[in-house]
C-alpha positions in Angstrom: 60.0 -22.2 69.3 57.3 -22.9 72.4 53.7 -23.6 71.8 51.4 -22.7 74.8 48.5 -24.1 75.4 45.9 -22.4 77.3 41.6 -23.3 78.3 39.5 -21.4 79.4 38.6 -22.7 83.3 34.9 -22.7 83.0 35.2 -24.1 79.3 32.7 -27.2 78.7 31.2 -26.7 82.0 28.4 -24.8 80.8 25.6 -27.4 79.3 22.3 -25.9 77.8 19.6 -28.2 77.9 17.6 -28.9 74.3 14.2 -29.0 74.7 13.1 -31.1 71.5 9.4 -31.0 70.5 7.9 -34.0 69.8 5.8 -33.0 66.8 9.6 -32.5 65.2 10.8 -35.9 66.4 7.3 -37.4 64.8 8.0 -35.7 61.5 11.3 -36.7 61.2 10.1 -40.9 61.6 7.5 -39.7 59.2 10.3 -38.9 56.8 12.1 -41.9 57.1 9.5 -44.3 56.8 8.1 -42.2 53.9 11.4 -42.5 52.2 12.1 -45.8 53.3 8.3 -46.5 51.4 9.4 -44.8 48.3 12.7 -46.6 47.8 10.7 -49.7 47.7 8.2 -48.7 45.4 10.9 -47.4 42.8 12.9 -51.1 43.6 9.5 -53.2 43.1 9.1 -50.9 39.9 12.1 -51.3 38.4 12.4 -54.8 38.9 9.0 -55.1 37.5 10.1 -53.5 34.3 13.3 -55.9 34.2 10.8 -58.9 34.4 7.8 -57.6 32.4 
């Protein structure tokens, strides 16, 4: 039993170029340092309650 590989010839030789928008890349830091914020409240909460 023979297994036959084939490719297409032009395969991965086509590249489409992404135009990003900034206002999404400055939403997405947004997010993470709005998460990042909120994870610390919680932690400064909850240790707060431990000690309090």
């Amino acid at each position: 039993m023979a297994t036959r590989l084939t490719a297409q010839h032009d395969f991965g030789h086509k590249t489409l170029k992404v135009q990003r928008n900034s206002n999404l890349k400055r939403k997405a830091w947004l997010a993470v340092f709005a998460g990042s914020a909120v994870f610390w409240i919680v932690a400064v909460f909850m240790i707060w309650r431990m000690w309090g």
